[in-house]
C-alpha positions in Angstrom: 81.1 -32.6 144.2 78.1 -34.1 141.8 74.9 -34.2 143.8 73.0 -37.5 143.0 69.6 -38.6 143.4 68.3 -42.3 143.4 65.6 -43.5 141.9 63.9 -46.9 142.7 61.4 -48.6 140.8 59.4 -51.7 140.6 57.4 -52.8 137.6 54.4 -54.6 139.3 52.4 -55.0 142.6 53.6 -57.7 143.6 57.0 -56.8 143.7 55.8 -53.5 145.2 53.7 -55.4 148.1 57.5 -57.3 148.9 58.9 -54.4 149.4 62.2 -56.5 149.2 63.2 -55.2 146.2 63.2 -51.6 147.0 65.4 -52.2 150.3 67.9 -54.3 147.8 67.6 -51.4 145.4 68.3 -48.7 147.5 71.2 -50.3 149.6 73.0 -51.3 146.4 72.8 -47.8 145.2 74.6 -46.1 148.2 76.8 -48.8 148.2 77.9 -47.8 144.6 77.3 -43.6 144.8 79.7 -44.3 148.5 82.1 -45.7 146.3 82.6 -42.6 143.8 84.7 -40.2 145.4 83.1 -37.2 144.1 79.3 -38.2 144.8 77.1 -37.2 147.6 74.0 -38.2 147.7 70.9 -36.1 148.0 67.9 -36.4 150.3 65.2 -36.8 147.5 64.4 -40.0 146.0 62.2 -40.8 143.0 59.8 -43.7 143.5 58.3 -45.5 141.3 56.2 -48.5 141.9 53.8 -50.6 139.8 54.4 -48.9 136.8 55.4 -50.8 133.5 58.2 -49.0 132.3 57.5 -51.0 128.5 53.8 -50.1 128.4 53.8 -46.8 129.2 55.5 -44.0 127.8 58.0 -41.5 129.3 55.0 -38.9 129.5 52.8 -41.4 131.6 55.4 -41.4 134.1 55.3 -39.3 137.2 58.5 -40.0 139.0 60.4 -39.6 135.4 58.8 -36.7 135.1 59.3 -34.9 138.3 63.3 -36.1 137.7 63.1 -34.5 134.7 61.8 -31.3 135.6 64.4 -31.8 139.1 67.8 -32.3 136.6 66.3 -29.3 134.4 66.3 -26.9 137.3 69.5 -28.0 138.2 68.6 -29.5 141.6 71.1 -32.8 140.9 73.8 -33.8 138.8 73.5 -37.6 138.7 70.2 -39.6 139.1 71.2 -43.1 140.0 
C-alpha cells in the first residue's frame, strides 16, 4: 500500500481569501488517490497559500520544504 500525502496550494491572496479553490483541490485529489487501488491516503497535508511558486525558489518554500524533509524520512510514498 503507497501512503500518500496531498498538497494544496494557491498562488495569491485572493484565491487564498476564496477558499474555493482549496475545497475543489482537495476533493478532486481524494477523488483521484480513491481511485488507485493501492493508495491510502495520509492524515497530513501540506498547505501552501499565497506563495508564487515562479517567483520564489524551491528554498523559499516552507510547505516544499517540510514535504521534502517528510518523503526523505520516509513518512509517505506519493505526495499528490
Amino acid at each position: 500500500m503507497k501512503r500518500v500525502r496531498m498538497l494544496l496550494r494557491v498562488s495569491s491572496e485572493q484565491q487564498l481569501e476564496a477558499d474555493g479553490d482549496l475545497g475543489i483541490q482537495r476533493n478532486m485529489i481524494i477523488e483521484y488517490i480513491d481511485r488507485q487501488s493501492n493508495w491510502c491516503l495520509d492524515d497530513k497535508e501540506y498547505f501552501e497559500g499565497g506563495v508564487s511558486g515562479y517567483k520564489n525558489s524551491i528554498e523559499q518554500r516552507d510547505a516544499l520544504q517540510e514535504a521534502w524533509q517528510d518523503a526523505q524520512n520516509g513518512e509517505y510514498d506519493i505526495l499528490a
